[in-house]
C-alpha positions in Angstrom: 4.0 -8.8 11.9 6.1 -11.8 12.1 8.6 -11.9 8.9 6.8 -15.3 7.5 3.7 -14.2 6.0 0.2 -15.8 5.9 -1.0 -17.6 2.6 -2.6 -16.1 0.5 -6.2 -14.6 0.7 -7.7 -15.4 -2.7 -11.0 -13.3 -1.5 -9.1 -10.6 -0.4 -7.1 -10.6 -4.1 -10.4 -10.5 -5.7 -12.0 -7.7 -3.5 -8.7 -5.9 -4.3 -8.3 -5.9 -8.1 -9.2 -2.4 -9.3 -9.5 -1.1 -5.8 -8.0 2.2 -5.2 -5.5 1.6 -2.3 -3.6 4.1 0.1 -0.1 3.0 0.9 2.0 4.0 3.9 5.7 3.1 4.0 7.7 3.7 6.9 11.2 2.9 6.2 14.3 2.7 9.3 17.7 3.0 8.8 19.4 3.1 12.3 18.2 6.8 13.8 17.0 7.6 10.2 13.0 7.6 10.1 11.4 8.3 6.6 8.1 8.4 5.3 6.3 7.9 1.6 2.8 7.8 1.2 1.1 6.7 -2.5 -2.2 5.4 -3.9 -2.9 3.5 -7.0 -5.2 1.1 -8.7 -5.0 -2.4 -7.9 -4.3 -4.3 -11.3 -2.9 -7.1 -10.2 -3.5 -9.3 -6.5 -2.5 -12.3 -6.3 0.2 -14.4 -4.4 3.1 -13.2 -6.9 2.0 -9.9 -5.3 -0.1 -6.5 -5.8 0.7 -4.8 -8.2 -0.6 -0.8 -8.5 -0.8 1.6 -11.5 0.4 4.7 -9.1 -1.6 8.1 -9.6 -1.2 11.5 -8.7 2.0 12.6 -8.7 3.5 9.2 -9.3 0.6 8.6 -12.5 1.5 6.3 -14.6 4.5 4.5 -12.7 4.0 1.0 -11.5 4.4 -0.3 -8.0 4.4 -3.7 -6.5 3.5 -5.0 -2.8 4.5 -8.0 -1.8 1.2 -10.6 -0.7 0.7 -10.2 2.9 -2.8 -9.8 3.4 -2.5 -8.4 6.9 -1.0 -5.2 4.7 -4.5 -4.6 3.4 -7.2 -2.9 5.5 -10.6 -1.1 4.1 -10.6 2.1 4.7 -12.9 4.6 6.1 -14.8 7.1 3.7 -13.6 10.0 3.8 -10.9 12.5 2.2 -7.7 11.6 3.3 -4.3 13.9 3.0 -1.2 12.4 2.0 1.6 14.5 4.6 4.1 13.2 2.3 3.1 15.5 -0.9 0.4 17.2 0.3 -2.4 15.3 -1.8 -5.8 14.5 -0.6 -7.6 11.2 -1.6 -11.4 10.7 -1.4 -12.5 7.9 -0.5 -10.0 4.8 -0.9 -10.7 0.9 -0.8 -7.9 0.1 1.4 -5.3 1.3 3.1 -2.1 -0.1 3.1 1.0 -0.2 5.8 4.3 -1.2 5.8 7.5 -0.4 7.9 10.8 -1.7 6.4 13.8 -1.6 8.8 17.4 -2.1 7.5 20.4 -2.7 10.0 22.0 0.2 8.2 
């Protein structure tokens, strides 16, 4: 993904409010790799951002994405198994990836 992101997808923002959604974050720090992995209900998608209410065992915090609709794909059905805490999810709306890479 290039760092400028497309405008905003005002049918993907609709299709998204009270989705559940699967995040992935990949963050880089020089040789450092690490990995977090969340879901949540949409509450909020617009272009200020989407916003989740987080479940399992982050329930009841708040998380924010920033708009980039190329973030957001559906997902499969299924049951899906978060490596990072050893949850399984069935069935999720989307799924959502990121990678953040610092010079650090």
């Amino acid at each position: 993904m290039s760092d400028i992101p497309p405008e905003w997808d005002n049918e993907l923002g609709a299709a998204l409010h009270g989705a559940l959604v699967l995040v992935g974050i990949t963050r880089e720090a020089g040789d450092a790799i690490m990995h977090e992995q969340f879901f949540g209900t949409v509450t909020q998608a617009n272009a200020e951002g989407v916003e989740l209410m987080l479940g399992g065992t982050r329930e009841g915090e708040r998380y924010r994405l920033p708009p980039d609709p190329r973030a957001f794909d559906r997902a499969d059905p299924g049951r899906y198994r978060l490596q990072s805490t050893g949850e399984t999810l069935d069935n999720p709306d989307f799924l959502s990836t990121w990678t953040i890479t610092s010079g650090e």
